[in-house]
Each structure stands twice: as structure tokens, then as C-alpha cells.
C-alpha positions as CSV (number, residue, x, y, z in Angstrom):
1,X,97.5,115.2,118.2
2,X,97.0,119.1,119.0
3,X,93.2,118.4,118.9
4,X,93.5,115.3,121.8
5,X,95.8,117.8,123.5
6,X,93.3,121.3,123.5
7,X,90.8,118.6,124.9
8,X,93.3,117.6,127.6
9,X,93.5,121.2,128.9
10,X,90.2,121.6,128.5
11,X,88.9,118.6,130.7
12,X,91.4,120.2,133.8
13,X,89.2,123.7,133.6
14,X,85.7,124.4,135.4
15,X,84.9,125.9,132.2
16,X,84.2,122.3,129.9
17,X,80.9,122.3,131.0
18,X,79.9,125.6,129.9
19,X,82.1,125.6,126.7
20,X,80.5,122.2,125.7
21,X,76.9,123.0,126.1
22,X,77.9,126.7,124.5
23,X,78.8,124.1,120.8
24,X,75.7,122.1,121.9
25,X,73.3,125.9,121.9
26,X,75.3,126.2,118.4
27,X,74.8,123.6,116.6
28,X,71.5,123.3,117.3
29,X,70.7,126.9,116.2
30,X,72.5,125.9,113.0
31,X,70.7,122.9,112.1
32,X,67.1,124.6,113.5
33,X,68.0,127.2,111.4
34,X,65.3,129.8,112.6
35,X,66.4,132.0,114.9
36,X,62.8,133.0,116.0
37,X,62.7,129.7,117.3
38,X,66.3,129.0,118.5
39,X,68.6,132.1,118.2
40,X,72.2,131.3,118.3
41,X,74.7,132.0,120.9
42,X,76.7,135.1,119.3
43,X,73.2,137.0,118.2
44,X,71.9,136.4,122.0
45,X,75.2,137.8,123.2
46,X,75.1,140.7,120.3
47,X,71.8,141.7,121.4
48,X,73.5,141.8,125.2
49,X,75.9,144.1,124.1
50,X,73.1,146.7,122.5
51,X,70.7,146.3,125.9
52,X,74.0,147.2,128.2
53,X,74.1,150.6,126.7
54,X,70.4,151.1,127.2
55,X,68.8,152.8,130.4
56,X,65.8,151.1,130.7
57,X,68.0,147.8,130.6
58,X,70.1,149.4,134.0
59,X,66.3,150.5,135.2
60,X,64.9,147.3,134.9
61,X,68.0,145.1,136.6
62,X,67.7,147.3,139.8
63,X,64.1,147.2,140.1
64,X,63.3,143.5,140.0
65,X,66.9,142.9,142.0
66,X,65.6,145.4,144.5
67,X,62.1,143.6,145.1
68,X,63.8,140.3,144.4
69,X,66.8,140.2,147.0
70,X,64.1,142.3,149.7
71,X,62.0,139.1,149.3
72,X,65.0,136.9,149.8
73,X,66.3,138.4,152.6
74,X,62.6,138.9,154.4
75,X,62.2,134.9,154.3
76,X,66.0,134.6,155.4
77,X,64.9,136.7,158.5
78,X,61.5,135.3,159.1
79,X,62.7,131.4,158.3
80,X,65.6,131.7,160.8
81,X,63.2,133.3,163.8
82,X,60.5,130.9,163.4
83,X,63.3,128.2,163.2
84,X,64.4,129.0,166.6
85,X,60.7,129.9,167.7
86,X,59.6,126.3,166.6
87,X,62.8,124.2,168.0
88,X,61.9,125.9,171.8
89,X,58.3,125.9,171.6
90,X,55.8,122.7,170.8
91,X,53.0,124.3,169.9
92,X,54.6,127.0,167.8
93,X,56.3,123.6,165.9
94,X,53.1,122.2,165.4
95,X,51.6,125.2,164.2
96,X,54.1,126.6,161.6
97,X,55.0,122.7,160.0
98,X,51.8,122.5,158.4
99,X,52.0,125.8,156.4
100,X,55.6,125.1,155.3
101,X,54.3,121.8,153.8
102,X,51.7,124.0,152.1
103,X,53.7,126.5,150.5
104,X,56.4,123.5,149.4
105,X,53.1,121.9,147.4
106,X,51.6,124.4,145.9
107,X,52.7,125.4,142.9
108,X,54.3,128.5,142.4
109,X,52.1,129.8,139.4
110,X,49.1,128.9,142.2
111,X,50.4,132.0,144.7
112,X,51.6,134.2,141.7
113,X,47.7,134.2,141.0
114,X,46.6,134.4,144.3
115,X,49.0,137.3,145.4
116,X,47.6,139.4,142.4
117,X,44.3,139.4,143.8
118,X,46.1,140.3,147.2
119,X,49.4,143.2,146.5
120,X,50.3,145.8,143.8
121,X,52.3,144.0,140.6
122,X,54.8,146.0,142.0
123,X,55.9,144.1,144.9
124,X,54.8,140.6,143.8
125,X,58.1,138.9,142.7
126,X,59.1,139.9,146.7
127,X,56.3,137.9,148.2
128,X,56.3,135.6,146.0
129,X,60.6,134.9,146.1
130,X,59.4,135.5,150.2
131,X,57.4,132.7,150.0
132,X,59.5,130.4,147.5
133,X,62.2,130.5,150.0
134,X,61.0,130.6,153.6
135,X,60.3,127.0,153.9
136,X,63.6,126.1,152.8
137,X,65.6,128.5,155.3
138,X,63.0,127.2,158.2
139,X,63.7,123.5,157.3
140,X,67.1,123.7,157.2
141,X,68.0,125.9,160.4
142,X,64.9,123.7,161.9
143,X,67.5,120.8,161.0
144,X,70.9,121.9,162.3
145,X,69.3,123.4,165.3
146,X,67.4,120.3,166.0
147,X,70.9,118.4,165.8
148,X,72.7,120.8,168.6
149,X,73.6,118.3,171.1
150,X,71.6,118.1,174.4
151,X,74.6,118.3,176.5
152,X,75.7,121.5,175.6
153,X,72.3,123.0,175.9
154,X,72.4,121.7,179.2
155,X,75.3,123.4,179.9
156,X,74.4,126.8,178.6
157,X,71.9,126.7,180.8
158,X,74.0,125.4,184.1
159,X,76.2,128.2,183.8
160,X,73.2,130.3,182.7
161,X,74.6,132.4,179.7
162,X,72.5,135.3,178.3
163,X,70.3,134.6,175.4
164,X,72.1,136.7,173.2
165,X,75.3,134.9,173.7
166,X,73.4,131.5,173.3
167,X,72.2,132.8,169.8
168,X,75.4,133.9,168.5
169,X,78.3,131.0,170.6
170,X,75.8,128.1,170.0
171,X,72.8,128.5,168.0
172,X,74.2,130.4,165.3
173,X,77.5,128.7,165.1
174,X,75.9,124.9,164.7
175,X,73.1,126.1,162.6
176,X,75.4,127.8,160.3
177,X,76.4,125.2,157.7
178,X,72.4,124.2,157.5
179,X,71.5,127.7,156.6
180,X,74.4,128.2,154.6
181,X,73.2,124.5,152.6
182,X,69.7,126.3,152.7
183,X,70.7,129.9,151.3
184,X,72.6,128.0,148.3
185,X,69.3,126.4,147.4
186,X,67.1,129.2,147.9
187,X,69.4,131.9,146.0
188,X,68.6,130.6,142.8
189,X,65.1,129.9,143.5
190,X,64.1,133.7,144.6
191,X,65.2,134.5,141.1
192,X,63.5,131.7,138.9
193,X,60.0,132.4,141.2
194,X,60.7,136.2,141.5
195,X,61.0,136.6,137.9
196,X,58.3,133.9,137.3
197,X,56.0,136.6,139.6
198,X,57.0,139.5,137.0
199,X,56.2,137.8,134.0
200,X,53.2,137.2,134.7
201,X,51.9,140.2,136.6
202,X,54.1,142.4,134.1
203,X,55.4,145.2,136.4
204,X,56.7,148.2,134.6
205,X,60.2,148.7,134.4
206,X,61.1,144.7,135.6
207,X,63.0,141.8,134.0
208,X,59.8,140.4,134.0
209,X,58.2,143.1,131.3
210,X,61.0,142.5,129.3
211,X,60.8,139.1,129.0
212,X,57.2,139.2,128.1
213,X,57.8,141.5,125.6
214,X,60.3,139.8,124.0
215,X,57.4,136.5,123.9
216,X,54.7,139.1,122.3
217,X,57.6,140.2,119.7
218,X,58.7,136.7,118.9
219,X,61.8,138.2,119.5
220,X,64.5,134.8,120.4
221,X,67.4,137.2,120.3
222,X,66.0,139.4,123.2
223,X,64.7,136.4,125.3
224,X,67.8,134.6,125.4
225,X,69.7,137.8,126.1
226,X,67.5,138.7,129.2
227,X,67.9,135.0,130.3
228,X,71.5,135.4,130.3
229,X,71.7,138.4,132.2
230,X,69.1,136.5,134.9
231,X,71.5,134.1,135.2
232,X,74.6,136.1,135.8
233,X,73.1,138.5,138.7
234,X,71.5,135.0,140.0
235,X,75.1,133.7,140.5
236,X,77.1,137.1,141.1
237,X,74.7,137.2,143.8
238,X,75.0,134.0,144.7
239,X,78.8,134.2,145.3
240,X,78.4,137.4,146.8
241,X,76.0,136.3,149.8
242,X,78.0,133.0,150.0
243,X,81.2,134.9,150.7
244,X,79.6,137.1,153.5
245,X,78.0,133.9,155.2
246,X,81.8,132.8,155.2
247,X,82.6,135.8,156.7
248,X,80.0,135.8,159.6
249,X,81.0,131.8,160.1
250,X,84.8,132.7,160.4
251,X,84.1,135.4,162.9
252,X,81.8,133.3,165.2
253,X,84.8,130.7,165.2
């Protein structure tokens, strides 16, 4: 009876999914049990605690969120200029579709290798988390500001409003939900192909270098402990941006 009611509780919090796949991560350790292959849940979180009072694990969570979040918000930037350069302007369309198609096929590992030959190890996770995300930012504000109705761009234009005003009363206001549909998507995928870019070009002082060592070491506990912290600056992040989008929507309202 207590045990059907604990479950009823749990099923009415946003936390069953987590707790569940939390026993799942444990009982697989347990029946694995080999922790260089599957470390458990409490030893990844142990070895959490002991990297929190390190420096180099502070060091290494600013560098690659500097690089990774300046590669995020460079494709933010450039994906919401050439969204309004392509929506006015044929021939800028026609020119710019074709690349974003490109960079949505190729695989990412593809342009990690490429951009070594190309930049320092240092700033590949931000071209690469530049790249990852611009076509998703230029499709989407492409989309909503396709879909602005023609009659009120017709009107901005009767009563001849500035530019400016157009770009913050009409364009930005419509686009929003789009980019902020777009921004969702891409937040999480700056990290995955940021981190991705550091793993493989192993930049000193990075996530990345961390997680590579922890591969060379066969060291599970490590891994799984730099994976968690990943995740929680991926969504802390996440909820950040999202709530300043919200505030930029309320105030063009």
C-alpha cells in the first residue's frame, strides 16, 4: 500500500523521469559489475564532488563555456542577419540556401577535421558550435519571417516607418517565437558539437581534454562525472537564455 502510494507522488513530479532512469544507470552498474566499463551513479557523483574542489576543473568549465557560448551567440547574430538579408533579397536567398543545406549534411566530425587544418585548437569548439547552429537560427527566423503577413508589410511601408522600427514592431516581434523554437534546438547542440570539437582537437585547459583523458585512463568514474557537469551548464544555460528571450518578447509586446 505505501509502495503504490510513493509511486503515486512520484508519477505527479517532473522528476520520475530522471529518478527512473537514475535505478535504470544502477542496476545496470550492478549487474555489469565493472565499473571501468559502467561506473555507477554514486561513484560518478563522488568523483563530482572531488573535481568541484579542483581549479583546473573551474579553469576548464570557463574556457570551453567561453569559446562554446561565443560560437553560439556569433551564429545567433549571423543566422538572424542573413535571415532578414535572404527574406528581402532573391539572390542573397538563392545564394546562402545552398550552403545551409551543406553544413546540415555534413557530418560534424567532417568540419571538426577540416577546421583543424584551418584555426588554432583553441578556438575550434567556437567555429565549430558556430557552424552546428547557424543553419538552424537561419531556417527558423527564415520561417517566421517568411510567414509575416503581406498586408502588414504593406502597411509599414504606406505609412513609411523607419527600418529600425520595422525590425523591432514587426520583424522581431513575429519572428520571435521561430527563433526562440530555433535557439531551444540549437542550445544543446553548441555543446554536444562544441565539446565534440575539443575532444578531438584536445585544447588545453577544456572539457574536451578532460574527457579524453579520462578515455586514455580508462577512467568511467571521471567520464561520467565530466558528462554530468556537460549536461548541467548545457541546461542552466539553456534556461538562462530562454528566460532572457522571454524578456526581450514581453518588452516588444
Amino acid at each position: 500500500m505505501k509502495i503504490s502510494i510513493i509511486l503515486e507522488k512520484l508519477s505527479k513530479t517532473k522528476y520520475i523521469g530522471f529518478i527512473f532512469w537514475i535505478i535504470v544507470w544502477q542496476a545496470l552498474s550492478v549487474e555489469i559489475n565493472q565499473e571501468i566499463l559502467l561506473v555507477s551513479p554514486f561513484s560518478a557523483i563522488k568523483r563530482l564532488s572531488e573535481l568541484i574542489f579542483e581549479q583546473q576543473f573551474w579553469i576548464a568549465i570557463t574556457n570551453s563555456s567561453f569559446r562554446i557560448i561565443l560560437g553560439f551567440l556569433l551564429s545567433l547574430i549571423t543566422g538572424v542577419v542573413l535571415a532578414m538579408l535572404s527574406t528581402s533579397y532573391k539572390v542573397i536567398e538563392a545564394i546562402i540556401k545552398p550552403m545551409m543545406d551543406m553544413i546540415k549534411s555534413v557530418p560534424v566530425v567532417s568540419f571538426i577535421i577540416l577546421c583543424l587544418i584551418w584555426v588554432s585548437t583553441k578556438y575550434l569548439s567556437t567555429l565549430i558550435s558556430f557552424l552546428m547552429v547557424l543553419p538552424v537560427i537561419y531556417d527558423n527566423c527564415h520561417t517566421g519571417i517568411k510567414g509575416i503577413p503581406k498586408e502588414m508589410l504593406e502597411m509599414v511601408n504606406v505609412f513609411k516607418v523607419d527600418k529600425l522600427r520595422q525590425v523591432r514592431y514587426l520583424y522581431a516581434s513575429e519572428a520571435m517565437k521561430y527563433l526562440k523554437a530555433g535557439c531551444n534546438i540549437s542550445l544543446g547542440l553548441c555543446w554536444k558539437s562544441g565539446v565534440a570539437a575539443e575532444v578531438i582537437g584536445i585544447p588545453k585547459g577544456t572539457i574536451g581534454e578532460n574527457l579524453y583523458n579520462a578515455k586514455i585512463y580508462l577512467s568511467s568514474a571521471d567520464l561520467f562525472a565530466w558528462t554530468m557537469t556537460i549536461v548541467v551548464i548545457s541546461i542552466l544555460f539553456r534556461r538562462l537564455f530562454m528566460y532572457l528571450l522571454e524578456v526581450v518578447e514581453n518588452r516588444l509586446k
